[in-house]
GUDO-969763 format. One record per residue (C-alpha): residue number from 1; x negated, y, z negated; residue in one letter. Coordinates in Angstrom, 3 decimals, m for minus. Layout:
N
  nr     east    north       up rest
 NUM        X        Y        Z    A
...
//
This chain:
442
  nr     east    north       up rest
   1    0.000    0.000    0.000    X
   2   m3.007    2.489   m1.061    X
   3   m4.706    1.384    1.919    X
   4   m1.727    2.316    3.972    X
   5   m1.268    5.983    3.156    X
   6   m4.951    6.538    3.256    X
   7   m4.921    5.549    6.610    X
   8   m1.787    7.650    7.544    X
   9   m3.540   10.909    5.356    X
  10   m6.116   10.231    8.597    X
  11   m3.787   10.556   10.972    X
  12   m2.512   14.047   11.666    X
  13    1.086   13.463   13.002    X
  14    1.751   11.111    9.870    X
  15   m0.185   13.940    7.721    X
  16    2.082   16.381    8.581    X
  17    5.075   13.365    7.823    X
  18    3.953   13.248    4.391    X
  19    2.959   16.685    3.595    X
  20    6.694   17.788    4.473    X
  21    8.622   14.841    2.893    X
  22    6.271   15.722   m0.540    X
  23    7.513   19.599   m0.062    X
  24   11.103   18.505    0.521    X
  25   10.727   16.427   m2.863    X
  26    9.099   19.342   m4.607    X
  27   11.872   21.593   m3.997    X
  28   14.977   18.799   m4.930    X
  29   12.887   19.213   m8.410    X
  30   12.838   22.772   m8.212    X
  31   16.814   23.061   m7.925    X
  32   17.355   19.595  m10.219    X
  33   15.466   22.005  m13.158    X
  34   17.417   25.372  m12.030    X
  35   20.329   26.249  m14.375    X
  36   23.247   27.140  m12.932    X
  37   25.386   30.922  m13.157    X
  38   26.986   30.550  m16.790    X
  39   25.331   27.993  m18.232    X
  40   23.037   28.922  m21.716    X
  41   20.310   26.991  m20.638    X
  42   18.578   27.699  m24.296    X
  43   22.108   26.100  m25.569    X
  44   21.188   23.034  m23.221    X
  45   18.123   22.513  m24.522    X
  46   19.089   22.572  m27.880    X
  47   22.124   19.911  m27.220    X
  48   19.833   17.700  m25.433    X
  49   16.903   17.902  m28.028    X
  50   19.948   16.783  m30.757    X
  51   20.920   14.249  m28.330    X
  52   16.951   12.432  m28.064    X
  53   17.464    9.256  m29.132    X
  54   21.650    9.023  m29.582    X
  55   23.901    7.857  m26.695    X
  56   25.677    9.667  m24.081    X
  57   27.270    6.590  m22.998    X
  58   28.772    6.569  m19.908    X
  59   26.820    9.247  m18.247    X
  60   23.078    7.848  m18.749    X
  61   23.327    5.967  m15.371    X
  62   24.408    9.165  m13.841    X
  63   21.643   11.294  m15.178    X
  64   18.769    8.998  m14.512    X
  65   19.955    8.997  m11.116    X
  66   20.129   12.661  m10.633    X
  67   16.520   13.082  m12.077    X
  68   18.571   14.374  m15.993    X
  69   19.896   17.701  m13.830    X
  70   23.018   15.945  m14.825    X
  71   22.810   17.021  m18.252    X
  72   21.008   20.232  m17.725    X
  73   24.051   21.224  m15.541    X
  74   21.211   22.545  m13.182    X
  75   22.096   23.552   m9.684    X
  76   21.271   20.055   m8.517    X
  77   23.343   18.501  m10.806    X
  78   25.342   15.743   m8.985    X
  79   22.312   14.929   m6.722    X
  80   22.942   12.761   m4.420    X
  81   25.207   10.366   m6.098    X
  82   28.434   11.904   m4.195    X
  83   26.924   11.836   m0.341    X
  84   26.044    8.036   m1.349    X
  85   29.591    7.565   m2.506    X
  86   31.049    9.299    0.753    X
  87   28.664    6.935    2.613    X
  88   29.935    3.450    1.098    X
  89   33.388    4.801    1.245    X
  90   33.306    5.368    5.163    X
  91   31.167    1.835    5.861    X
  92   34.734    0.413    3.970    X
  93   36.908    2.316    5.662    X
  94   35.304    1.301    9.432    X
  95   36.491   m1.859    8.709    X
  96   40.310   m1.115    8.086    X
  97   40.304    2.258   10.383    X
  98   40.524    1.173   14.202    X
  99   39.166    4.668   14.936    X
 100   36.238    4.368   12.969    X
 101   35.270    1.033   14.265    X
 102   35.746    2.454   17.753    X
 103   33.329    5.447   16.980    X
 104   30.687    3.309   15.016    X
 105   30.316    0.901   18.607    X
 106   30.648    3.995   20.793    X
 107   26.454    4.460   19.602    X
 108   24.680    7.764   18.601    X
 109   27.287    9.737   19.731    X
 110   30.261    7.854   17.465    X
 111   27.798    7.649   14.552    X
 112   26.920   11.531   14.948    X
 113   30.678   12.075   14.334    X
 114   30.384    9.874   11.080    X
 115   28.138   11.540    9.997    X
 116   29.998   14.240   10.049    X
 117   32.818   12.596    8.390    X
 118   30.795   11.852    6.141    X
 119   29.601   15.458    4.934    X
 120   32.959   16.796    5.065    X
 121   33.809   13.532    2.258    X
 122   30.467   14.694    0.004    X
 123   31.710   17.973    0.234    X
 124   34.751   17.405   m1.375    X
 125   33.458   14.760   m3.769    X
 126   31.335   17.413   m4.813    X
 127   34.133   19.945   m5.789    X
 128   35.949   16.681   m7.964    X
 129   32.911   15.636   m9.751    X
 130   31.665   19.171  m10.664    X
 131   34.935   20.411  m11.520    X
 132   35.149   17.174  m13.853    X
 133   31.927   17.417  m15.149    X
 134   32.312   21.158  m16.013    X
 135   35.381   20.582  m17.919    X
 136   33.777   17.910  m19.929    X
 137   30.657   19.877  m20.421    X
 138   32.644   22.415  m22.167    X
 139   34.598   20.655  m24.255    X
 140   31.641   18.654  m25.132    X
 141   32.353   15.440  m24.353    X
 142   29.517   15.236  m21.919    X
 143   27.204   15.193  m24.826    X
 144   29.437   12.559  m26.617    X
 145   30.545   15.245  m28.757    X
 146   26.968   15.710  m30.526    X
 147   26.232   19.426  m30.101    X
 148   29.555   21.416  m30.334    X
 149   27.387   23.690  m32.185    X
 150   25.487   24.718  m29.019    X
 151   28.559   26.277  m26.607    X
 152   26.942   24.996  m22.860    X
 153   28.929   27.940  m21.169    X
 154   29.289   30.720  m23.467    X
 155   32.753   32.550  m24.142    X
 156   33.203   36.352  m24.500    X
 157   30.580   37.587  m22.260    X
 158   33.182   40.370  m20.600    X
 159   33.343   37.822  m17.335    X
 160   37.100   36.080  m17.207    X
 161   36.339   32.486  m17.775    X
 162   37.786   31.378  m14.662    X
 163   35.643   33.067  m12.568    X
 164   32.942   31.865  m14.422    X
 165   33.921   28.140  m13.899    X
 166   34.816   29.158  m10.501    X
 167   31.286   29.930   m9.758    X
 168   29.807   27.205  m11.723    X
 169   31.680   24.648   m9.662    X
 170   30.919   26.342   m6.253    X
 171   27.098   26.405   m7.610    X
 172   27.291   22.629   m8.060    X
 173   29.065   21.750   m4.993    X
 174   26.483   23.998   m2.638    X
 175   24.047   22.479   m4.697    X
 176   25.172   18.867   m3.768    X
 177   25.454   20.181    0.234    X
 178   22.079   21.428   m0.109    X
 179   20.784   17.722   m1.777    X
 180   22.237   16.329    1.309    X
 181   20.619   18.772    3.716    X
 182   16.970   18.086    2.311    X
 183   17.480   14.297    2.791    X
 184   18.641   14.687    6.517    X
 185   15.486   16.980    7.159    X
 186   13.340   13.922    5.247    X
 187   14.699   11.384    7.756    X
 188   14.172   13.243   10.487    X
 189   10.896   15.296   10.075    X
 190    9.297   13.170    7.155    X
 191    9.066    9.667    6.452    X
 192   11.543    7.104    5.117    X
 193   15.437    6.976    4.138    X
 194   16.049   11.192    2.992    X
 195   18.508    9.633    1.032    X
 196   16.597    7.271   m0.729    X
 197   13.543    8.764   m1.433    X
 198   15.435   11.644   m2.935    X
 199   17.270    9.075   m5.611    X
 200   13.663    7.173   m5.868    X
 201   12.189   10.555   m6.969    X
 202   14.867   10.886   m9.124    X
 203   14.612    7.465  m11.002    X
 204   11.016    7.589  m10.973    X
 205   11.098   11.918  m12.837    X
 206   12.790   10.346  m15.932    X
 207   10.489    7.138  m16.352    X
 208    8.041    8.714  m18.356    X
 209   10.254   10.317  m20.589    X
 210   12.807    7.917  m21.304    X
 211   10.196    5.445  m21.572    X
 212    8.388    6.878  m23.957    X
 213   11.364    7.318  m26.355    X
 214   11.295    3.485  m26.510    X
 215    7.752    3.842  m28.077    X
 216    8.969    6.334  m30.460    X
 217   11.791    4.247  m31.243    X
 218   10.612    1.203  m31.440    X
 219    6.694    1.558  m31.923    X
 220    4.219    0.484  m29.607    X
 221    4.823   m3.521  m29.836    X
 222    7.946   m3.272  m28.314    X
 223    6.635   m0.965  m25.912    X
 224    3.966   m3.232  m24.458    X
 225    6.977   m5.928  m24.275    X
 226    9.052   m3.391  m22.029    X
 227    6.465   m2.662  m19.836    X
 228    5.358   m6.950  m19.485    X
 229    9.024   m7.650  m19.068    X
 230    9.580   m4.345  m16.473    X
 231    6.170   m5.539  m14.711    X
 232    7.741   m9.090  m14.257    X
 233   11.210   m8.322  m12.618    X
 234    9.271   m6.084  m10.312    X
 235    7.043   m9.268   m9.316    X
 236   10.197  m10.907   m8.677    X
 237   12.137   m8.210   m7.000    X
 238    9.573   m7.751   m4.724    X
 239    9.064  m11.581   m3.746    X
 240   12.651  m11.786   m2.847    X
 241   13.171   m8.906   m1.431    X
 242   10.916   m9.961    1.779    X
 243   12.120  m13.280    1.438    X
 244   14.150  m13.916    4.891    X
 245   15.584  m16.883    6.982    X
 246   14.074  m16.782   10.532    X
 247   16.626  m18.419   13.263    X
 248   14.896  m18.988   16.539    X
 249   16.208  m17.343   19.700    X
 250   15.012  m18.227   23.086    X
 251   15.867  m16.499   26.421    X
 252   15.783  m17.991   29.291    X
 253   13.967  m16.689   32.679    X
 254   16.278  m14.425   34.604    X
 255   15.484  m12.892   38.468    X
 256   16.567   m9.313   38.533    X
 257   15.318   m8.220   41.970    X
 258   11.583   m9.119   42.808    X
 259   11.143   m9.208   38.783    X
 260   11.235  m12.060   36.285    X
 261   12.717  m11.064   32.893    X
 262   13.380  m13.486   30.298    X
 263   11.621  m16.398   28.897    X
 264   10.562  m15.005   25.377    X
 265   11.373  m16.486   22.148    X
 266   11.817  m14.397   18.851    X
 267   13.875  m14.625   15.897    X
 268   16.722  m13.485   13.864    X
 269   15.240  m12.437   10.343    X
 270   18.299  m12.889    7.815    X
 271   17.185  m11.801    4.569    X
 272   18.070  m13.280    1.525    X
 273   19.498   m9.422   m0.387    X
 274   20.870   m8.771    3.038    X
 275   23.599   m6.407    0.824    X
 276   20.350   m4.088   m0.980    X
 277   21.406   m2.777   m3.740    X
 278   24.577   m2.103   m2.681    X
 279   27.133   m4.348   m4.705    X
 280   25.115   m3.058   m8.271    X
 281   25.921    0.318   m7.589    X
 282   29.794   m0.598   m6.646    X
 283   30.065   m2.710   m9.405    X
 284   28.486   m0.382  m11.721    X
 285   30.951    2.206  m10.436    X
 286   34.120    0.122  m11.156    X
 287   32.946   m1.265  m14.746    X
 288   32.190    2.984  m15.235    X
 289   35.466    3.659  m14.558    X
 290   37.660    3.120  m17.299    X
 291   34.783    4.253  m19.767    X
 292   35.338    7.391  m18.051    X
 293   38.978    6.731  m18.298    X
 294   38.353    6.928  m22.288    X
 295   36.610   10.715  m22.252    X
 296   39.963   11.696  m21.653    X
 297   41.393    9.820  m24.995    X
 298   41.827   11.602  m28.104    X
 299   38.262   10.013  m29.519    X
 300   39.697    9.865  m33.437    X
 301   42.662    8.528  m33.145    X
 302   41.876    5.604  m30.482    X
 303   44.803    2.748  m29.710    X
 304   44.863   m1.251  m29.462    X
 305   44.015   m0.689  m25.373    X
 306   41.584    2.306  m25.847    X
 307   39.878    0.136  m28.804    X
 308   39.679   m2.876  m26.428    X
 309   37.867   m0.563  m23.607    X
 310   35.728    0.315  m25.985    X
 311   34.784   m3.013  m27.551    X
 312   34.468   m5.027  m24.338    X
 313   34.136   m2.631  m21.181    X
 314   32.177    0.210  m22.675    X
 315   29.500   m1.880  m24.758    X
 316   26.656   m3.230  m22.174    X
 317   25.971   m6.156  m24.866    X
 318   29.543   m7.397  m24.984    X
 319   30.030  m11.097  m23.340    X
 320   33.227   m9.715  m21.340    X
 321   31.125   m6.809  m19.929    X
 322   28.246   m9.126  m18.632    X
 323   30.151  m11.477  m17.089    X
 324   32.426   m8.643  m15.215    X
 325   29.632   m6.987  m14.397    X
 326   27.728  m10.414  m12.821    X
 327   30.910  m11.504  m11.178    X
 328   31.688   m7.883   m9.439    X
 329   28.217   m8.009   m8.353    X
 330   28.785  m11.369   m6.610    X
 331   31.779  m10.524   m5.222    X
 332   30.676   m7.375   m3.570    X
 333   27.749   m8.844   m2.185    X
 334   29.464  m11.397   m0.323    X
 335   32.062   m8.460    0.624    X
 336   29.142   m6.102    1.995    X
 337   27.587   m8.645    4.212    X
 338   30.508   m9.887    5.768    X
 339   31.416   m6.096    6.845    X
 340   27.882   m5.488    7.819    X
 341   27.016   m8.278    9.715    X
 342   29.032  m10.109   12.465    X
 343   28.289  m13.125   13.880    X
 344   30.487  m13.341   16.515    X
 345   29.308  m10.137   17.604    X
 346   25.671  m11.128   17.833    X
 347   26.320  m14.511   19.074    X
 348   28.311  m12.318   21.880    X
 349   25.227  m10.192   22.485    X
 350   22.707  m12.870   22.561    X
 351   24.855  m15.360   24.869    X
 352   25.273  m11.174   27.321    X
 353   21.546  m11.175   27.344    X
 354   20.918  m14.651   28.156    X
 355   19.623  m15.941   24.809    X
 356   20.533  m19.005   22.776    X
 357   19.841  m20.385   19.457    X
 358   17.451  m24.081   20.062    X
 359   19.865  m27.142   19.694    X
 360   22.985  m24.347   19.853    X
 361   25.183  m23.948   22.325    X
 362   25.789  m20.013   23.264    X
 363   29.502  m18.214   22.171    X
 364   31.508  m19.776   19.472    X
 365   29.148  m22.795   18.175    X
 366   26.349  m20.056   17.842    X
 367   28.561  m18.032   16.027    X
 368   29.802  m20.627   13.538    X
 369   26.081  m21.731   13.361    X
 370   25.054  m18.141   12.132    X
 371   28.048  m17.843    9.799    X
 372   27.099  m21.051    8.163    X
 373   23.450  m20.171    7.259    X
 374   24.571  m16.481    6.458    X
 375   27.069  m17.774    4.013    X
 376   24.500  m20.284    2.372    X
 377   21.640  m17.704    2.238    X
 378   24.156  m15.223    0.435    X
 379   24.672  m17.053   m2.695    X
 380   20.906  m16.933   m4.336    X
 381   21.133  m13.039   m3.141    X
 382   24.070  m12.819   m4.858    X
 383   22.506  m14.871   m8.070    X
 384   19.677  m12.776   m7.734    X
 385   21.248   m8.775   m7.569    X
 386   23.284   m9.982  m10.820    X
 387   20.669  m11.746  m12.658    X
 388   18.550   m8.714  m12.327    X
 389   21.027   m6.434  m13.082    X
 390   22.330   m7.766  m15.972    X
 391   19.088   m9.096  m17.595    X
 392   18.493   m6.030  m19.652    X
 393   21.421   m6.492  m21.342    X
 394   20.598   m9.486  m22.558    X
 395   17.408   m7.712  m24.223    X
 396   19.427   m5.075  m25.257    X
 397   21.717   m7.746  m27.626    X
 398   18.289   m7.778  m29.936    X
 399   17.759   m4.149  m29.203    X
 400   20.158   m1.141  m31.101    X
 401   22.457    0.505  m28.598    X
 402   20.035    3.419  m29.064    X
 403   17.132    1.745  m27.259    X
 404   20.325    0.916  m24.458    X
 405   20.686    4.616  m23.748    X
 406   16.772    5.450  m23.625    X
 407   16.231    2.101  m21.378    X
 408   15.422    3.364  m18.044    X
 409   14.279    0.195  m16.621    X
 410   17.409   m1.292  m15.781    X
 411   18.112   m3.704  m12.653    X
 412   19.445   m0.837  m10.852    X
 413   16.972    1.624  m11.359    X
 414   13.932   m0.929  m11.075    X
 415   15.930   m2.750   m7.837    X
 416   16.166    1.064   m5.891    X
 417   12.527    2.105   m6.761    X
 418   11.340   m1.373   m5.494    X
 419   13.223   m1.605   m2.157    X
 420   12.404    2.386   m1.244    X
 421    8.613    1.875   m1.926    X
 422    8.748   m1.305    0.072    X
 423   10.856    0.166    3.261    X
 424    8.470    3.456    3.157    X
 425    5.613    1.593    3.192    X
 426    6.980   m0.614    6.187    X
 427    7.949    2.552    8.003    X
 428    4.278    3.725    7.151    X
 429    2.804    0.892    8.200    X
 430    4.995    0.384   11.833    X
 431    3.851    4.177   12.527    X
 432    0.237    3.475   12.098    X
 433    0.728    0.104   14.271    X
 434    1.601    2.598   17.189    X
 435   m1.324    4.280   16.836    X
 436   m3.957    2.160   16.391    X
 437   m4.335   m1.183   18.246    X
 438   m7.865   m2.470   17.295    X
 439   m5.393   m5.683   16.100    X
 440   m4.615   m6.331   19.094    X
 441   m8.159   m6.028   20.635    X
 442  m10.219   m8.224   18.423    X
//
């Protein structure tokens, strides 16, 4: 990997890559520390240095991910959490929408209008979330009700308070356009996913902090376990994560004028996570719903059903939330690969183009052929997103729901950092391979 972006550093078109994609990064931390119009940022500081060490429950998946601008209520504060939920939201609805699926096989043009769709859905995500996160900012329940001492948007200031909430919403919602924005520009004038890079930087701002609070916490034994334990998964992660299935494909010769074509053999690489980390984040959505859902609740006075939320769907060490959380994952990775890839449709391509699978005939058998290993090669993907994700909780169950909340090293966190520092580096690396073909001469 080292050797990689040494060798790109040498190259001055993949310089220039790098140079902007780190610029982009440093300004989505400029904005994810900027307080926003209205908010005492002195007042934040305060609340969050009473918070250091006690839980903000449902929201500490949300603020790792947005690099803890969530809690600062900083310009960036929904980061890029609602353009990714816009994007899974549209990929869903292609599937149901004839007009979508007509648009995403119509090519660059089709997916340009997406796209489009697409921003006009973050957009108005945005304006939800910040609007919900605002009002639970200021009646405190974003900080689990911890700080009400510290007012996060003063009162009295001689500015009506709708205006000022006005304002603060529009702040957060520009904000999340401009997020968006600097992650297009990253995948087209940098290197790698915009997207992703912007949520790895995000992950990766909070490690040292958070982790560190598990030394403080805990002392330095159990911090040397973390780190063993975190060093581990990523071993693992990593081995299955370029672990594919290869099917064979051979094309026969074809006589297109005076030329031969044809006569090549390659492969189909199927790849055991063929989902990503797709199905944690929509099952970690769901099982974050109704904890939300209890913010809303009047928190002394809770009933049998609040109570039960609370005890079972809210509490990361409870048997009931595990296995939800392990089946959803399942489920939804069996769901995203079905609606991402079609065999019939590359069976259809390959039999267009003259290719066939060895011992397969071409159409429908190839089809069913692909289906059948697909559906096989799903499962231990499937065992292995919700293993991963749900192995910290086991560790948590010796652990105090404090060392839960300062426990950045989750399956999700450690399952994004690992497949965006994997695809850069193949990006990287295929960019360099154009360039430089002493491989190929020796």
């Amino acid at each position: 990997m080292l050797s990689a972006f040494l060798s790109a550093f040498r190259t001055p078109d993949l310089r220039k890559k790098l140079l902007f994609t780190v610029g982009i990064i440093a300004v989505y931390r400029l904005g994810a520390t900027l307080p926003s119009p209205g908010v005492s940022y002195a007042n934040v500081q305060k609340c969050i240095d009473s918070m250091e060490g006690g839980s903000n429950g449902v929201f500490n998946l949300l603020n790792l991910f947005s690099g803890g601008a969530l809690l600062s209520l900083s310009v960036f504060a929904l980061g890029i959490m609602p353009y990714i939920t816009a994007s899974i939201i549209l990929q869903l609805l292609t599937v149901v929408i004839p007009r979508l699926e007509q648009l995403r096989k119509e090519g660059q043009a089709g997916q340009a209008k997406i796209t489009q769709y697409t921003r006009y859905l973050t957009l108005g995500l945005g304006v939800l979330q910040a609007s919900a996160f605002v009002a639970l900012a200021r009646s405190g329940q974003l900080f689990n009700n911890q700080c009400d001492q510290f007012p996060i948007i003063p009162q009295g200031t001689g500015i009506p308070d709708w205006l000022t909430l006005t304002i603060l919403v529009m702040t957060m919602t520009a904000g999340t356009g401009m997020v968006m924005w600097l992650g297009e520009l990253i995948t087209d004038r940098g290197v790698g996913n915009g997207m992703s890079v912007l949520i790895f930087t995000s992950i990766a701002a909070r490690l040292p902090s958070e982790g560190w609070q598990i030394k403080i916490s805990k002392g330095w034994d159990w911090f040397a376990l973390v780190i063993v334990l975190v060093l581990l998964v990523i071993t693992a992660v990593v081995f299955i994560e370029q672990a594919q299935r290869r099917i064979p494909v051979q094309y026969a010769k074809r006589m297109i004028g005076r030329r031969m074509y044809g006569g090549t053999s390659t492969y189909i690489p199927l790849k055991v996570n063929q989902a990503g980390v797709i199905p944690v984040i929509f099952g970690s959505s769901l099982l974050y719903l109704p904890q939300l859902a209890l913010q809303f609740f009047d928190q002394n006075n809770p009933g049998k059903t609040q109570a039960w939320i609370q005890n079972n769907l809210a509490d990361p060490t409870s048997p009931i939330y595990i296995t939800v959380y392990f089946l959803l994952i399942i489920f939804f990775t069996y769901f995203y690969v079905s609606i991402t890839f079609n065999p019939t449709e590359v069976a259809d391509n390959m039999k267009k183009y003259g290719g066939f699978v060895p011992g397969i005939r071409p159409g429908k058998p190839t089809a069913e052929y692909l289906d059948f290993i697909l559906s096989r090669i799903t499962l231990p993907g499937a065992l292995y997103l919700a293993v991963i994700s749900v192995l910290p909780n086991f560790f948590f169950i010796w652990l105090d729901s404090q060392a839960y909340v300062n426990f950045p090293f989750g399956g999700t966190a450690v399952l994004i950092m690992v497949g965006v520092g994997l695809e850069t580096v193949k990006q990287i690396e295929s960019q360099l391979m154009q360039r430089n073909y002493e491989g190929f001469l020796r």
